[in-house]
C-alpha positions, -999 to +999 in steps of 0.1 A: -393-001+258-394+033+262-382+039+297-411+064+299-445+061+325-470+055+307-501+073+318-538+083+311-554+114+319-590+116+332-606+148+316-607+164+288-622+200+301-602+228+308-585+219+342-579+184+319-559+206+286-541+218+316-527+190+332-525+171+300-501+197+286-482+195+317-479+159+315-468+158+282-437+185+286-423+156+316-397+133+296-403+109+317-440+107+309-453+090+278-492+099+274-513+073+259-548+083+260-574+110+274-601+095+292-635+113+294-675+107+309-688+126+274-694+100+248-695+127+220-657+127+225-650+098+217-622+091+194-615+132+193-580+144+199-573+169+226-537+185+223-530+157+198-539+127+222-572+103+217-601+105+241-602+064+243-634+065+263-642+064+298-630+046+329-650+014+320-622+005+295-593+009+326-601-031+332-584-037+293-551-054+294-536-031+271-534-004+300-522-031+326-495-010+327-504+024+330-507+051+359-535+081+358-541+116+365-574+123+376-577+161+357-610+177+367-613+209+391-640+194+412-630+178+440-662+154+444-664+148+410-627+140+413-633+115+444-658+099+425-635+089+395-604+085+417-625+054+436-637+041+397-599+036+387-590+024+419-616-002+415-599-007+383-567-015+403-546+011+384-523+031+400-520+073+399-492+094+389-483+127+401-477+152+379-452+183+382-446+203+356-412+213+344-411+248+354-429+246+390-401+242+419-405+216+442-382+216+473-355+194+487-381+174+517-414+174+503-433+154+499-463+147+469-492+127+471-505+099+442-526+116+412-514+155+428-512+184+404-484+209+408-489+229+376-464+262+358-443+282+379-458+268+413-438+269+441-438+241+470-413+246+493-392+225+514-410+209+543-443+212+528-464+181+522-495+181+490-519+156+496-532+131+473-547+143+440-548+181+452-541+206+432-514+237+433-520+257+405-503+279+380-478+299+398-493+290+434-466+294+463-467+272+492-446+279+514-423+257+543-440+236+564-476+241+544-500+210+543-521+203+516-547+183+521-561+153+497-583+169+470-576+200+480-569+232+451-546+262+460-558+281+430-538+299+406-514+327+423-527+323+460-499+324+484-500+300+512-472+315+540-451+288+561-468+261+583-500+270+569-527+241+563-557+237+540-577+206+544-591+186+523-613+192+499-609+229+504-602+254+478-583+290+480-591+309+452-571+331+429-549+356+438-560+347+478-534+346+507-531+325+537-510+338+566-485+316+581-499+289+602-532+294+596-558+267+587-583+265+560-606+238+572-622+207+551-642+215+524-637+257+528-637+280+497-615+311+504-627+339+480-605+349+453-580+377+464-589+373+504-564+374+527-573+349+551-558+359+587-573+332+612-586+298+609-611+293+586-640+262+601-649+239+575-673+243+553-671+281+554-672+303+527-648+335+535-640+370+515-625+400+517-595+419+530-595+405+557-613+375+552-647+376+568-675+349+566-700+352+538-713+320+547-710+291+575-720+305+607 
C-alpha cells in the first residue's frame, strides 16, 4: 500500500507533458501509466512513465483501481475520451498542481486541470475536466464551465462565467461578471467587456466579434 491515488493520464501531447508533470509533483498521486490513441507510442516513456496503450485496456483488472486525467487541449476530443473511460467505469481525478492557489470554498470538478501558479479564488466553482492554465487567475465568484480552458495568463475578474466548452485565450481578460458563452473562443490578449453569445469568436481591445453574428 502506498497511501497514494493511483492514476492514468490520457495524452501524451503537449497539453498531456503538462498535466502529467503536474500530476507527478502531487504526493498524493502515484502515476501508473500514460494512455494515448497513437499506436506508434506504444511502450515509449514520456517524462519517465509508459504509454500502456489506449483506453481499450481501461476494462483490465489491473487498473480496477485507478482514477484518470483526461490531458488533451481539445475540448471535443476531450468529451469523446471522457465518455470511453466512463464507459470503462473508471473514475477521474482532478489535478492541481502544487504551486497553483486554490481558495478556502471552491469548488473543483472530476478530471479538472488547475495547472502552475493559477489562481482560483474563493467562491469560484471549475467545472468538470476544464482547464485553468499556467498562471490563469479566476477570480471570486467566477464559474467555469465543464470542458472549458482559461488559457495560460488570462484573468477572469470576480463573478465572471465562461461556459462550457469555451476557451479564453492567452493573456485575455474577462471583466467582472461577464459571460463567455458555450463553446466561445476569446482571442488571445482581448479584453472582453460584455457578454460574449455562444459560439462567437471575439478580439481585440475591446473585444469585438470577428465571427458569430
Amino acid at each position: 500500500m502506498t497511501g497514494k491515488t493511483d492514476t492514468l493520464v490520457y495524452g501524451a501531447g503537449g497539453h498531456g507533458r503538462v498535466v502529467l508533470d503536474a500530476a507527478l509533483s502531487i504526493p498524493g498521486v502515484r502515476v501508473v501509466g500514460v494512455l494515448d490513441d497513437n499506436p506508434a507510442l506504444r511502450g515509449h516513456r514520456v517524462l519517465g512513465v509508459e504509454v500502456m496503450g489506449d483506453t481499450s485496456i481501461l476494462t483490465r483488472q489491473a487498473f480496477r483501481g485507478c482514477r484518470v486525467v483526461v490531458a488533451i487541449g481539445d475540448p471535443e476530443a476531450r468529451a469523446v475520451v471522457v465518455a470511453r473511460v466512463e464507459a470503462a467505469g473508471l473514475p477521474f481525478i482532478a489535478i492541481v498542481h502544487p504551486t497553483a492557489f486554490v481558495a478556502r470554498e471552491t469548488a473543483i470538478g472530476d478530471g479538472a486541470m488547475i495547472l502552475p501558479m493559477a489562481v482560483v479564488h474563493t467562491g469560484a466553482s471549475i467545472g468538470a475536466h476544464a482547464i485553468v492554465n499556467t498562471g490563469a487567475i479566476v477570480e471570486h465568484d467566477c464559474r467555469i464551465g465543464d470542458y472549458a480552458h482559461v488559457a495560460p495568463g488570462a484573468c477572469l475578474g470576480g463573478e465572471a462565467a465562461v461556459e462550457r466548452a469555451a476557451l479564453v485565450g492567452i493573456g485575455a481578460s474577462i471583466l467582472p461578471g461577464v459571460r463567455v458563452g458555450e463553446c466561445a473562443v476569446v482571442g488571445a490578449g482581448a479584453a472582453v467587456v460584455e457578454d460574449v453569445r455562444a459560439g462567437a469568436i471575439v478580439g481585440g481591445i475591446p473585444a469585438r466579434i470577428l465571427k458569430g453574428d
